[in-house]
Structures are given as C-alpha cells and as structure tokens.
N, C-alpha and C positions, 0 to 999 in steps of 0.2 A: 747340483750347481755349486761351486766353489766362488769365495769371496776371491777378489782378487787384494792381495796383499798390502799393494801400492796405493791402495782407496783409501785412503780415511774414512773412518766413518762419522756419522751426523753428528754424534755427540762429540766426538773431538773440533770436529770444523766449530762448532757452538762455544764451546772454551775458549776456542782460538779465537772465535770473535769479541767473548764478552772480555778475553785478557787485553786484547787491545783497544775494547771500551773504555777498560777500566785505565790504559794508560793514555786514552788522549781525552777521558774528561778530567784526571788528573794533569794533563799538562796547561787543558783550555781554562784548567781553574788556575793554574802559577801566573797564566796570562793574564787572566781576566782580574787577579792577585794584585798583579803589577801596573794595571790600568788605574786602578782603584786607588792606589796608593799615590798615583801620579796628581789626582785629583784632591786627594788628602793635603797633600803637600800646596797644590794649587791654594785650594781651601783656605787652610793654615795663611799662607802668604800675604793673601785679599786684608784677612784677621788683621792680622799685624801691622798692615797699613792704614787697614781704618782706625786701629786702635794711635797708632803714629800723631794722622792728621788730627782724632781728639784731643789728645794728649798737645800740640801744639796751637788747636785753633780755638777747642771747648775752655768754656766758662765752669767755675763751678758748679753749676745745676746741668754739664753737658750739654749746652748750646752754641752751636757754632755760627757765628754772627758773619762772616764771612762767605759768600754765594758760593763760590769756587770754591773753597773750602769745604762745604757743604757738597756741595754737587759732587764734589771726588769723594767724599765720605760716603755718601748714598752708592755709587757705582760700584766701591771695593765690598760694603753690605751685600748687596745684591750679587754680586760675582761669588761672595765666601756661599750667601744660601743654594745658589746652583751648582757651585763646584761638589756641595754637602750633599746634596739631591742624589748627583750622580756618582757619590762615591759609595754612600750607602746604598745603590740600588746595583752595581756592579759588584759592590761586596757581598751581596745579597746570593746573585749569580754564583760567583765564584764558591760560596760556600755551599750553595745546591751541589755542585760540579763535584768538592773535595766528599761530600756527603755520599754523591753517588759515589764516587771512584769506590771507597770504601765499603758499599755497598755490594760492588763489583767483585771483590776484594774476597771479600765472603762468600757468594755466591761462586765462585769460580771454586775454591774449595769444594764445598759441598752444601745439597739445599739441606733445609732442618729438616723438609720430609720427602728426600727422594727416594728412589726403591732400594736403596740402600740401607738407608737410615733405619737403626732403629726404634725408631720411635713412632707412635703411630697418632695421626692427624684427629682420630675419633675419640681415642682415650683422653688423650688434650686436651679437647673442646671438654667433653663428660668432666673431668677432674675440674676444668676452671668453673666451669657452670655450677659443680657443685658448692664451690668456696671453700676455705679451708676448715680442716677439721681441728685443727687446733693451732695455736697460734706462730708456733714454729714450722707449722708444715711445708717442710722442703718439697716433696711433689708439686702442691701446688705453683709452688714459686717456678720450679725449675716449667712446669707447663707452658706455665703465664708469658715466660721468657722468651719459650720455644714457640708460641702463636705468635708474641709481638716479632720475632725474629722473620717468620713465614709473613707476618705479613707486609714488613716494609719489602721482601725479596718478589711481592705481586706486584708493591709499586711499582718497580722497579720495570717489572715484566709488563704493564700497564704503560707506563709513560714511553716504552719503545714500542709499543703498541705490534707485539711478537703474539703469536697464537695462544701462547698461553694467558697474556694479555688481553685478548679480543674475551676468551676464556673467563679472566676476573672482573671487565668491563661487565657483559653481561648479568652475571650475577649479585653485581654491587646495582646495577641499577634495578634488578628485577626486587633487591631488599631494601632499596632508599625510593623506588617509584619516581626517578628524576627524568624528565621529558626535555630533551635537553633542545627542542625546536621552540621550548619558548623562551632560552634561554637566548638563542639563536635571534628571535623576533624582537627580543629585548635588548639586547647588546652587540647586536650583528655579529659578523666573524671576527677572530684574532689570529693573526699569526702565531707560528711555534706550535706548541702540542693543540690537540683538535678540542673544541670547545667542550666536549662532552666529557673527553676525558679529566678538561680541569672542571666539571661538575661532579662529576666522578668524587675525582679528589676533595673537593669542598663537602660533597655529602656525607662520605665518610670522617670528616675532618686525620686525613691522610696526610704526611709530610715525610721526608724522608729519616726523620728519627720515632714517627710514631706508627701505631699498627693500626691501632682504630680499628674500624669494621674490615679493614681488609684480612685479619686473621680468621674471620668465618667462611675466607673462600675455601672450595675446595682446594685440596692439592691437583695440579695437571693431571698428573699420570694416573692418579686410580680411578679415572674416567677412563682404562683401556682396559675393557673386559674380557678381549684376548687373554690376560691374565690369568684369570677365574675359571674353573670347572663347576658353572652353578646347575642347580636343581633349574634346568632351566622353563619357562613358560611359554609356548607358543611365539614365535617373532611376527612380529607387527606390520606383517608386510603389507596393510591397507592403509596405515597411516603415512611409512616409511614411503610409498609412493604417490602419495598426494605430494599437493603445491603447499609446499614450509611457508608459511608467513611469520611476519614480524609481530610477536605480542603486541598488543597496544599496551602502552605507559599507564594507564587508568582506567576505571572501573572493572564492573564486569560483566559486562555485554560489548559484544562486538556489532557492531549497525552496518549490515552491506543493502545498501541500495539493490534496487532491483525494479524492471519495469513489466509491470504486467498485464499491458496492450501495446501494440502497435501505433507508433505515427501516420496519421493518413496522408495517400499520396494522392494527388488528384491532378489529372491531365485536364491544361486551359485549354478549351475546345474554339474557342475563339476570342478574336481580341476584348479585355476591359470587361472578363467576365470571371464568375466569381469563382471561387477553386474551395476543395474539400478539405475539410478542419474538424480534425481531434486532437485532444492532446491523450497523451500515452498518463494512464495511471500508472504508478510507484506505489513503493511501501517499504519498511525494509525485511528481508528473507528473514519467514519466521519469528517476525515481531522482534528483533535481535534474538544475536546468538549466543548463547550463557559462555560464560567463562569457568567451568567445572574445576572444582578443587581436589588433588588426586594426592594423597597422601600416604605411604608405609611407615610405618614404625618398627624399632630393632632394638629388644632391649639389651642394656649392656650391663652386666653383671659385676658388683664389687669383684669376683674371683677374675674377671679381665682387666681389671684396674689394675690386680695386685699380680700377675700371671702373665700378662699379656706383652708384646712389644709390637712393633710396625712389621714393616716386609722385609726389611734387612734381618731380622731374628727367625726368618723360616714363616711366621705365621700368615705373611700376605695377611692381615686381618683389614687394613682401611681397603683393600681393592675387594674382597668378601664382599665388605659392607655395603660400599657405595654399589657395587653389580648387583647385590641382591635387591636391594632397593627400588632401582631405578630399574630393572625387569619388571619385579610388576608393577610399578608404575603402567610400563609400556605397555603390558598384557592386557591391563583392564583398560586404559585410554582405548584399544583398540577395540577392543572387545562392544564399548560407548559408538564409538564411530561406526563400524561398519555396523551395531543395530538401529543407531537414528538415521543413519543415510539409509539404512533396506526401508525404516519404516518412511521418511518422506517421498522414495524413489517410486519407480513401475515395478508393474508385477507382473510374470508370466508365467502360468499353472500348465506344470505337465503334468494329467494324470498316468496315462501309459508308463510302465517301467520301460526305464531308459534303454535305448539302441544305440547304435553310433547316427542312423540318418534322425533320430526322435532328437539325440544333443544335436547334433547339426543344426537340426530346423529349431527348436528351443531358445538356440544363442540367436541365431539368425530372427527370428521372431522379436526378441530383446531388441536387439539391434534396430529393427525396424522401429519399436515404438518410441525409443529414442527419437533417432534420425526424423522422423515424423511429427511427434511431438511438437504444436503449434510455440514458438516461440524458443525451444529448445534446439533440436535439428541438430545434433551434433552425432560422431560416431565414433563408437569405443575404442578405448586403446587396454582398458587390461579385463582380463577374466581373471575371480578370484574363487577359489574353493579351498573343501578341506584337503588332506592327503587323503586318506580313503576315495576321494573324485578322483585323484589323480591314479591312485593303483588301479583303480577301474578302466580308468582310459588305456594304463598301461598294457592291460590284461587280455583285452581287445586285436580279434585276428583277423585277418581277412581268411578266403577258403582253405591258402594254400601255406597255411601256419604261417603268412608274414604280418608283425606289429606293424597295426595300422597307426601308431603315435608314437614317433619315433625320434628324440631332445637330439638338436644340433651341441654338439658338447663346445663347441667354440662358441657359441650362445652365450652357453652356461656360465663358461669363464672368465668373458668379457664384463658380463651383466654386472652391472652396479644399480643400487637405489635413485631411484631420480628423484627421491625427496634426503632428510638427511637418513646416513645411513643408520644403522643399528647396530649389525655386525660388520667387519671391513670385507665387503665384497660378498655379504651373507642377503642377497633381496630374496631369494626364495624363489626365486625364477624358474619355472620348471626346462625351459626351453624348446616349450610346445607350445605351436600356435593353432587356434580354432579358429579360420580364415584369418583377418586382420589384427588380432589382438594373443598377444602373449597371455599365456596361463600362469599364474601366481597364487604359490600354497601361501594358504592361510587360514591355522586350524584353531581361531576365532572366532571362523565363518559362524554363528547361531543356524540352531536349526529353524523347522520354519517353525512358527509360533501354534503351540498347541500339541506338537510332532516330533518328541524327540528324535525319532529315527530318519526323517527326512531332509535331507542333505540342501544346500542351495547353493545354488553357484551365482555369484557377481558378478553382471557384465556394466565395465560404469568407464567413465573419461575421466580418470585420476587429474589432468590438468584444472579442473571444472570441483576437485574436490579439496576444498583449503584446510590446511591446518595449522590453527596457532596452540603453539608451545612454549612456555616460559621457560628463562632458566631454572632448574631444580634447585631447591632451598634445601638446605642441610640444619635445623638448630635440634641441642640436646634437652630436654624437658625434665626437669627435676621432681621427680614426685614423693610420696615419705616413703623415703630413701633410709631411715632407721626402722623403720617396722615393716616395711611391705616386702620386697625384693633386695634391699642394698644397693640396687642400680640405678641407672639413667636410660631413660629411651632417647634413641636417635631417630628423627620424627624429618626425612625428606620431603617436602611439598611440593609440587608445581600445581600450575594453571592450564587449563588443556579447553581448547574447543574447536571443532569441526562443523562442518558446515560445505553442501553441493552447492556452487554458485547458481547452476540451475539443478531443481531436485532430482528431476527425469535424466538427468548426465546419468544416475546408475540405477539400475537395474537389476533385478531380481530372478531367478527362474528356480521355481521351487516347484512343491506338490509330491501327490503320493508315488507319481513315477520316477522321484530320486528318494525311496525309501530305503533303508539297508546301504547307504551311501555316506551315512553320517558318521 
C-alpha cells in the first residue's frame, strides 16, 4: 500500500497547528497588552485627580475638611485601586500568553528530546543527579538546561491537555500523590484549565519559565516500543485483558466492598403480616487488596555518559531503556496476577491425558462451576493457556486429516486488547474459540503447583478481573559512584494490583492429564 502524496502527514498537521498557536496567543497577548494599558492610563488619571483635589482642599496634615471634597477624593481613590487590580491581573495574562507563544516558538522548531535529537532523556537525568564533578562542569550545566528546557515543553503539552499531556498529568500526579477531588470538595470548580491540572501545576511549582518537577517526566515517544528489538518476556495478555482501573491517589490497599449473602425476599401471605428479614453480610474482598511495588533497575555506565548520545546518533539508547524496563515490569505483574487469581479461583482436576472431547468437557465443567457458584453465576469470556496448549490443539485431527482448530484470520487482525494495550494490536488472540470464549496465549500461565510439567489452562470473565496500575516512575539513584561501578542505576517503579471482583469469575483446569503440555 502506497501513501498517498496529497496527505499530509500527522506530524506536519501538529506544527501546523502549534505555529498557529503560537501566533494567536501571540496576538491574544498584544490584545490582552493593550487592555491593560488602557486601565494603566485609567489608573494613572483617578491618581492625579485625587492628588488635584488634595492638593486644593487638604490641610497640611492632608485632611480635607470639606464633604464633597472629600467624598470625590475617596471615589477617584477607590477607582485608581480597581483600575490597578485589573491592570495587573490582565498583564498577568498577557505575559502567560507572550511566555507561551515563545514557548511555542521553540517547540515548533524542535523538542530537546525528540527522536531526532541527539541527546538522550536518561543520560540527563543520571549526569544531573550526579552533581557536578568539578566546579566548571559544562555537562552538567548544558544537562540541567536541557531538562529545564523539556520540562516547561510538558507544560506546555499539559495546560492543552494533548495526549502527550494526559501522558505528563499522570505521572506528575502518581510522584506528588495529589487527589485533586478534594481539591474539588474544597474550592468547587473553576473555569479555564481543569482544576487538576492547576494542582498539577501547583505541586510541581511549574510556571512557564520553570521546569520543576516536570523535567523527570518521561519523554512521549520512548514509551513506543515498536521501536525496540528487546530480549522480549512473555506479553501480558491476562492482565492486558482485564478491567484497567484508576490507581487510587493514596495508600496501599485497594477496599472493594463485597457482599457475602443474599437479601431475604419474602412473599406477604396476607394482609398486616410480617415479612422475612436478613441483612446481607459484607466484608471487603480479601481483607483489602495490596498495592505491590514492581520495580527494575538499569545500570548506567560512566562509559555511556562519556560514549553515549539519544536516538538521533543511531543508538536508540532512552527507547532501549524505558522498553526494557517496563517489560519486565509487565512480565512479572503478570506472572503475580494470574497466580493470585488461579489461587483464590476453582479448580478442576483432569486426571486423564487430554483428548479433544476430555478439553471439551474440562472447559465446559469450569464453566459450569462458575455459572453455578452461589452468589457468582457468571459465564466465561476468555480462556487462557501456554503456547504449547495451543500447538496441541493445533496438532489435532479429525479421521480424515482435517484440523479440528481452525484461527478465523479476520479474528486475528481485528483483535485488539480490551484492557490497555501492550503491543499496538499485539493481544495474543489465538482466534480459536472453545465454545463461547476465545483462546488467549499466555506463557505466564504457572504450572500447577508441585508439577512442573503440567500445563493449566484459564477459564475466567476478564470483566470481573480489575487491574490497577500506576504510572511508571522513572528516578536515577546515585550510589559510590567513585569506587563501585562509575555509574548510576535507573530504578523504574510502579504500583500494581489485581483483584476477581468475584473469585470463582476464573477458573482453573489443571492435573496430571495436561502433563507434557507445559
């Protein structure tokens, strides 16, 4: 498939928009310029009157003994204070406006760390964090430059509240912990930018000439691990299809309610007679649900300090870093999830080595102890196994050599993650379904406990399975950096927990008849 010529593409249309940002908040600030100064002059005018009428009706200690007098001297007072109010708070404006234009300005050139550039976003942090090594150190300076640079350029991306914005929003608030709902209960709403984002900017103490904490966001783009050819780790397709939640702002436990009896219903049998009453016991699932701290480390070598450049010098090194990181992050969070939800879930033991009618009936048994399950009663949407389940199934004939497991490839293609993705368009989807529920690799799966060679397969109602995930933290950690290594580690952190809103939602089907399966 050929581009068509006549298209522009994204990045151009995105210049085109932020160059004519940049010249109508340059124009709204001449205006907003010339308002201000109208009120200066106002200002000024009231001054000079009142100064007149003392000057004509004041006594030497400045008392004006005259009522009228008086009462016109207080009015021109009062008119110079509001004219002043309002000139200073529109000049205020207008220099946000000339602050951003210029801002614009730059940015429309080029970012300090786009894939061009070469300079890279991790050796910067590392070098600042270090401090300098001697008192003229130009590195460190030109770094320091280069963060505060990147970081009013998030403002920026922040206050038009652009994806890459929602991008810095996140992660400013997952390192300041600002809950911006009681900000909200406190001060109600405000017009113009949205209330969080000017907490946002207040936690960080962010303005458009400083960087503040906004130069430890990441950069946008090396969050697209398209880029990258990693040593990769199994993808995360049991988390990736759960329900994404929204981290909570504090602590670390998550409290989900949960009722663990039924309301009694009771038919009046006749009039003025009494009716049947329970109340439904609660608790919350799992005494709360931890909030696990999932962390990699990358050390970074003085020889990449001294060696090293960003993506525009060929070495891709901050998209390396952050993909490498942030895989296994995913690998083990996954790895957590699908074995606390096998151990709170059902079970069902096949002993028989597996057939096509023994899986048939196996899944369909799952299914059942679900859907039956007092209080649960739901029914599956995905099955999950290793790839080894899956070449097995592949492998499978009926009499007359035809594959009895045969992937719709328009399935295939279509298929997207219905939690957030991982890879763009990468869920894992095999495009085989075992009655109602699609098959989903995931070679995570744990074997069953005690058996490394026996396989299990997952049948569970991913809607019913939540996951909160923080944004990833990025800070570099200095350690004795003269005698150990010369370097810095780059130490990624997030916050990760899971949790079946009802346990029995997934399912298990293990035993010695999926051995050699693993």
């Amino acid at each position: 498939m050929t581009k068509n010529n006549n298209t522009p593409d994204p990045g151009s249309i995105r210049k085109a928009q932020d160059r004519l940002s940049e010249k109508y908040a340059m124009t709204d600030a001449k205006v907003d310029t010339a308002i201000a100064n109208k009120a200066k002059i106002k200002r000024d005018g009231d001054l000079e009157d009142a100064a007149r009428i003392m000057a004509e009706h004041g006594d030497a200690r400045g008392v004006i003994a005259d009522s009228s007098a008086w009462q016109s001297f207080i009015q021109h007072v009062n008119n110079a204070e509001t004219w002043d109010r309002y000139y200073r708070m529109i000049n205020t404006v207008a220099t946000e406006k000339r602050n951003e234009a210029t801002v614009l300005s730059g940015i429309n050139e080029r970012r300090t760390y786009a894939p061009e550039s070469p300079h890279s976003w991790f050796v910067d942090q590392a070098t600042v964090a270090g401090g300098r090594t001697y008192s003229n150190d130009v590195r460190f300076d030109q770094a320091k430059a280069r963060l505060d640079q990147h970081g009013v350029e998030c403002g920026y991306e922040l206050r038009h509240h652009t994806a890459e914005g929602r991008h810095v929003r996140s992660q400013i608030m997952e390192t300041n912990r600002y809950d911006d709902t009681i900000e909200r209960s406190q001060n109600g709403p405000r017009s113009g930018r949205p209330i969080a984002d000017e907490a946002v900017t207040r936690a960080v103490g962010m303005d458009n000439t400083s960087a503040s904490g906004l130069s430890f966001v990441t950069p946008f783009y090396i969050t697209d691990p398209d880029l990258v050819a990693l040593y990769r780790a199994p993808v995360p397709a049991f988390v990736t299809e759960g329900r994404q939640m929204d981290c909570p702002p504090y602590g670390l436990t998550v409290n989900l309610p949960t009722w663990t009896s039924a309301t009694a219903v009771g038919e009046q049998m006749t009039e003025n007679t009494g009716l049947t009453q329970s109340s439904p016991t609660t608790a919350y699932l799992d005494g709360g649900v931890p909030l696990n701290t999932y962390a990699a480390v990358l050390p970074v070598s003085q020889q990449l300090f001294d060696r090293s450049g960003g993506p525009g010098t060929g070495t891709n090194f901050d998209v390396y870093a952050y993909a490498s990181l942030m895989d296994a992050i995913d690998a083990s969070f996954d790895v957590f999830a699908l074995t606390s939800c096998i151990a709170a879930g059902g079970t069902y033991t096949q002993g028989t080595t597996l057939t096509i009618p023994l899986l048939y009936s196996s899944i369909s048994k799952a299914r059942e102890q679900m859907a039956n399950a007092a209080g649960t009663r739901l029914v599956p949407s995905h099955i999950f196994g290793t790839s080894n389940t899956l070449e097995w199934m592949y492998l499978q004939y009926d009499g007359s050599n035809r594959p009895i497991f045969i992937p719709e490839p328009s399935i295939i293609f279509e298929s997207k993650p219905s939690g957030a993705p991982y890879l763009d368009g990468d869920s894992t989807f095999s495009g085989v379904f075992l009655g109602n529920a699609g098959f989903w690799v995931d070679d995570n799966t744990p074997a069953y406990t005690g058996q490394p060679t026996y396989a299990q397969i997952v049948v569970a109602r991913m809607s019913e399975v939540l996951v909160w995930r923080s944004a990833p933290v990025l800070r570099p950690i200095i350690g004795n950096t003269a005698t150990s290594h010369l370097g810095v580690d780059l130490v990624l952190h997030q916050y990760n927990a899971v949790a079946a809103r009802f346990p029995l939602a997934v399912q298990t089907v293990s035993g010695a008849g999926l051995a050699s399966l693993n």
